[in-house]
C-alpha positions in Angstrom: 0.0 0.0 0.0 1.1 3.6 -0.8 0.1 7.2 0.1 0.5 9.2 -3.0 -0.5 13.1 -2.5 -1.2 13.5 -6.5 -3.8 11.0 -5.8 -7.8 12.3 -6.9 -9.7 9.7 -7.7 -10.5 5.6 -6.9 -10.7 4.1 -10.5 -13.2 1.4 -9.6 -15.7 4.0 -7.4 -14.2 7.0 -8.2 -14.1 8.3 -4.7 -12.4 11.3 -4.1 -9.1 10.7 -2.2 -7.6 13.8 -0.1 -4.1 13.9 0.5 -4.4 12.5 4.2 -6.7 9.5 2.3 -4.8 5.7 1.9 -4.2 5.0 -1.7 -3.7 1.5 -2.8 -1.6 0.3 -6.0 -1.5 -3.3 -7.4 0.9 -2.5 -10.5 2.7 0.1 -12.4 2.5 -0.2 -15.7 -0.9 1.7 -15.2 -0.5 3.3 -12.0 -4.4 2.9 -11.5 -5.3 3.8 -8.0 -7.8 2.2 -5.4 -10.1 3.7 -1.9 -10.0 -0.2 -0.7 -9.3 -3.4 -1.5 -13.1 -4.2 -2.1 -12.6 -1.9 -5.2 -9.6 -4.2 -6.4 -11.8 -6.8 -6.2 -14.4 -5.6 -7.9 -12.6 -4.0 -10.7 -10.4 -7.6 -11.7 -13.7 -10.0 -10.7 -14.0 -10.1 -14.2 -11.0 -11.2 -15.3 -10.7 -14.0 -12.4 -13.9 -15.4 -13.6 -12.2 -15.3 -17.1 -8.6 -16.9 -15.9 -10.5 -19.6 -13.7 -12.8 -20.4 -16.9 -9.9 -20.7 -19.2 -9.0 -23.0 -16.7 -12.1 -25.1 -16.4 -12.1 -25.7 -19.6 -8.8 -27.5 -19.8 -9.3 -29.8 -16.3 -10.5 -33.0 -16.5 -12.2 -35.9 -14.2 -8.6 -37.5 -14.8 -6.8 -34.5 -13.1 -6.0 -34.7 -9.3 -8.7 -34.8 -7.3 -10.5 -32.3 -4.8 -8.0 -34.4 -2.1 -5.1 -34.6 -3.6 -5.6 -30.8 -4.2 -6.2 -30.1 -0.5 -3.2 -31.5 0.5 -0.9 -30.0 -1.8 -2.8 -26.3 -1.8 0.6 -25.4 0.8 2.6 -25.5 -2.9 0.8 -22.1 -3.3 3.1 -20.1 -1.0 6.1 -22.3 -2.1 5.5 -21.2 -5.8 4.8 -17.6 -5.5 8.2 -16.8 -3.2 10.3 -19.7 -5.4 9.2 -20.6 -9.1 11.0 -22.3 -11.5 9.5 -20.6 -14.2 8.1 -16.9 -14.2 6.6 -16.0 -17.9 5.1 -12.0 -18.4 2.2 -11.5 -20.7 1.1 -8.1 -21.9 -2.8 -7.3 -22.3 -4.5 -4.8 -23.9 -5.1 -3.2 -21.3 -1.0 -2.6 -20.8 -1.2 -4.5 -18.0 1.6 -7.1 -17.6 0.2 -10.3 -16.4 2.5 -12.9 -14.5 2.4 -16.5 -13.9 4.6 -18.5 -11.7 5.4 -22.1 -12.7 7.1 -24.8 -10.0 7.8 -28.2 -10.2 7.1 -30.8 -8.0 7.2 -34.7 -7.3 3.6 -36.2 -5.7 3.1 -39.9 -5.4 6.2 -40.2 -7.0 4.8 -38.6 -10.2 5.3 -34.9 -11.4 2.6 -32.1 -10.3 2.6 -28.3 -11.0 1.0 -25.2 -9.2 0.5 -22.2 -11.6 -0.2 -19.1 -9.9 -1.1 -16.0 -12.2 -0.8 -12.3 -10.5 0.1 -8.7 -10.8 2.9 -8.0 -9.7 4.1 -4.6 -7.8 7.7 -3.5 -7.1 8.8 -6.9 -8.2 6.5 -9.5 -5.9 2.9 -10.7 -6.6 0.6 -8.4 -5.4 -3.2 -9.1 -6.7 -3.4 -12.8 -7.3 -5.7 -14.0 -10.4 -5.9 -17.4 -9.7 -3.7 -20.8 -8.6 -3.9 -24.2 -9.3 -2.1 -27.3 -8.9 -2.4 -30.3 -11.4 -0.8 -33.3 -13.1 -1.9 -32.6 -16.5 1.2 -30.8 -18.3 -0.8 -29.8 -21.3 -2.4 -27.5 -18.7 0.7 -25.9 -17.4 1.7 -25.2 -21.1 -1.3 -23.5 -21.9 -0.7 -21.3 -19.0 3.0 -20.4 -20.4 1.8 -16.9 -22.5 4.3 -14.3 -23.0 8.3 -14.3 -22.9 9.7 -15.9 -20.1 12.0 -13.7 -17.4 14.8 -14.1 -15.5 14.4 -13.7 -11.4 17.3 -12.1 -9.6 17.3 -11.7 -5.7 17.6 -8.0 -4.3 19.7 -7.4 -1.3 16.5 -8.1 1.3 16.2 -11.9 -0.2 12.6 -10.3 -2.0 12.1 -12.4 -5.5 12.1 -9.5 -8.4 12.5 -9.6 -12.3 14.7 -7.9 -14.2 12.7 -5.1 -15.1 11.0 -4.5 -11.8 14.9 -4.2 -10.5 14.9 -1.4 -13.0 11.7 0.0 -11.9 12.9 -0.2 -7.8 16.4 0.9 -8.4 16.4 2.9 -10.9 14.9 6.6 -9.7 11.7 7.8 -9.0 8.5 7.5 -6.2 8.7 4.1 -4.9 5.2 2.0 -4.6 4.3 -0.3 -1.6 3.1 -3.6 -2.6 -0.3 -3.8 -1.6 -1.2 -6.9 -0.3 -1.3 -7.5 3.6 -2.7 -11.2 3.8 -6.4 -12.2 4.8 -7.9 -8.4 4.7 -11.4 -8.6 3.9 -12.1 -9.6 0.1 -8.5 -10.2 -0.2 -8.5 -13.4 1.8 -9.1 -15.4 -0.9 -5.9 -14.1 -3.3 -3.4 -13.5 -0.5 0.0 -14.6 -0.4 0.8 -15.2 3.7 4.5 -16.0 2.8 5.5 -12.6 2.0 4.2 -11.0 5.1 6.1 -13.4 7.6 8.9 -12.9 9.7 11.8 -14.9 8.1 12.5 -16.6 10.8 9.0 -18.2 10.8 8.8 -21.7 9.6 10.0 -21.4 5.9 7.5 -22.5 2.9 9.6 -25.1 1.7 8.6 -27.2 5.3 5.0 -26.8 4.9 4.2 -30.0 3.9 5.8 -31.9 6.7 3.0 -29.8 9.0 0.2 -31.4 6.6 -0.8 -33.8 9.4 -2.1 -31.5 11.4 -5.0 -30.1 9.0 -7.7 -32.7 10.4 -6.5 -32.1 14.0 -7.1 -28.5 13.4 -10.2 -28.9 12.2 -11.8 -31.3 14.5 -10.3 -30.4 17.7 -9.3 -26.6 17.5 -8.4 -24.5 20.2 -10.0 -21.4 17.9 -12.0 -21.3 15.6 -13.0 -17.4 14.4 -15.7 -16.1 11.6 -16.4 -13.3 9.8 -18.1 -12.3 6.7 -16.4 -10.7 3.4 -17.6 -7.5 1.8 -18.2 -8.6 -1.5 -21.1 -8.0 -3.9 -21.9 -12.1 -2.6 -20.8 -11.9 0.9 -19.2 -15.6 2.1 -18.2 -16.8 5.6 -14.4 -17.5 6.8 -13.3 -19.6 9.0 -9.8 -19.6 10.7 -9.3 -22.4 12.4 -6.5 -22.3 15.1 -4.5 -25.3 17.2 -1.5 -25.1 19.0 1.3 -27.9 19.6 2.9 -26.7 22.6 4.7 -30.0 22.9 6.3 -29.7 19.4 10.0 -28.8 18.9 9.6 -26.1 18.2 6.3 -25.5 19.4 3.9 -24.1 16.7 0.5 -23.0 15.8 -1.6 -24.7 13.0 -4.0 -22.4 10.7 -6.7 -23.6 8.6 -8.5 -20.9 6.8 -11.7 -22.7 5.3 -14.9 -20.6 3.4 -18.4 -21.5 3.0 -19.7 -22.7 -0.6 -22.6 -22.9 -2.8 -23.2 -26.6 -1.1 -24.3 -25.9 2.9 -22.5 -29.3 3.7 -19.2 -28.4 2.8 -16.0 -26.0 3.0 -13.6 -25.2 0.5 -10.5 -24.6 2.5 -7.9 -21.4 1.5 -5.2 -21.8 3.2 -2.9 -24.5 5.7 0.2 -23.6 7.1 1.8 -23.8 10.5 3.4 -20.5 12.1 5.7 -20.1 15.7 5.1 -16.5 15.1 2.4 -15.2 18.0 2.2 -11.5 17.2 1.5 -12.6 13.2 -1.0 -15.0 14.2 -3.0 -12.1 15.9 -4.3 -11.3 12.2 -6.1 -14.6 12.1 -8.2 -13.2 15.2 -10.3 -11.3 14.1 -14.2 -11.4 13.5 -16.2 -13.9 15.6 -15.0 -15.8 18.3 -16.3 -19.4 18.4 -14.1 -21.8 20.9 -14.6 -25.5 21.7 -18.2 -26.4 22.3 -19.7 -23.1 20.8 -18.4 -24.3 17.5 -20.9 -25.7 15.8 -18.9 -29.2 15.0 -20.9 -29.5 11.5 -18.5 -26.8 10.5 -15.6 -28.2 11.1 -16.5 -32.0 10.0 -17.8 -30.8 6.6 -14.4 -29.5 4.5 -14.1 -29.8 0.8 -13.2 -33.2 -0.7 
């Protein structure tokens, strides 16, 4: 996020921003400029529902299933701080369009997440879409554009070679926008690049994968809230902590209603020994222990 003073209007609402007013950027080719981040959403929900269609089309019943996609879904977070592959794709609209490619080995067979996002000052900042899958064919289709080259800046932050250009290389610099889980932007948020870097790394979240039923049948927190959207949905974070672990750690689940009462789609699983980070993840309703309704927890996405 970014205070700019030449700021005078929200491009989605077109709200009046004074000079004291929070202005919000998600890129830079266009320098658009947003009151919130419900007006991000609103202003790309078009283009996710076109990215995710694109993608619908291409899946099949043969592809990994709605388990197998659960338990990988921590590759998200791996993949947007460590591709292997980062390819940039221009639009009409002069917006550059990324998506992150990575590699990796499930059931002793080869599976890829694609993530496709903005990016801002050289990291993701308004996240399209992500999937993981088996099918390659897929992953090719999703490889538009010329491919770049990442270097690492000096603070270990993932950058191309042209948003090295755009960082270094003189005028106003830009926040990135995206704090993770505010409001509408639960869904697209990338928790890596907020954490402390001495917080469990990425790369170990799949050893913490046996803790995503615990979490959810027998947490220690669970909290709610509702999202702002034109279609507002309920969150749920579900919280547990392992005291006993070395080191000891906290286990997240973030889960959200769908179309079908008896299930949730889950967002988001990742451990964290960071208490003052987990603070964002309590917010909203408190529901603990026997004021959970257990439904909730028992009826996750499979």
């Amino acid at each position: 996020m970014s205070e700019d003073k030449d700021v005078s209007h929200c491009v989605a609402c077109n709200k009046t921003l004074r000079e004291e007013d929070r202005a919000l950027f998600v890129e830079e080719e266009l320098g658009r400029v947003f009151c919130s981040e419900e007006c991000i959403l609103n202003l790309f929900s078009p283009e996710i529902e076109r990215i995710e269609g694109e993608y619908q089309k291409l899946v099949s019943d043969k592809d990994l299933t709605a388990l197998d996609k659960e338990k990988l879904s921590h590759l998200r977070q791996s993949t947007l701080s460590d591709p292997d592959e980062i390819w940039r794709e221009l639009k009409l609209t002069g917006d550059h369009y990324y998506t992150m490619i990575a590699e990796y080995s499930y059931k002793k067979k080869p599976v890829w997440c694609v993530c496709v996002s903005l990016f801002l000052r050289g990291e993701p900042s308004f996240l399209f879409m992500s999937f993981v899958t088996k099918n390659q064919s897929i992953v090719d289709a999703f490889r538009k554009g010329e491919r770049m080259e990442w270097v690492r800046t000096e603070d270990g932050a993932p950058v191309t070679k042209d948003a090295e250009q755009i960082i270094h290389g003189g005028g106003q610099p830009l926040d990135r926008l995206a704090s993770a889980f505010t409001d509408d932007e639960t869904f697209r948020a990338d928790v890596v690049k907020s954490r402390r870097k001495d917080d469990i790394p990425a790369s170990k979240f799949e050893s913490y994968q046996y803790c995503m039923e615990d979490t959810l049948k027998n947490p220690d927190e669970v909290w709610s809230w509702m999202t702002t959207a034109k279609k507002p949905v309920k969150v749920f974070h579900f919280i547990k902590h392992y005291p006993n672990e070395s080191p000891a750690f906290y286990s997240v689940v973030v889960a959200r209603e769908t179309s079908d009462k008896e299930q949730l789609e889950i967002l988001e699983i990742f451990p964290t020994k960071d208490q003052e980070w987990l603070k964002r993840f309590r917010h909203g309703t408190q529901e603990i222990g026997e004021s959970l309704d257990q439904k909730d927890a028992a009826r996750v996405l499979h």
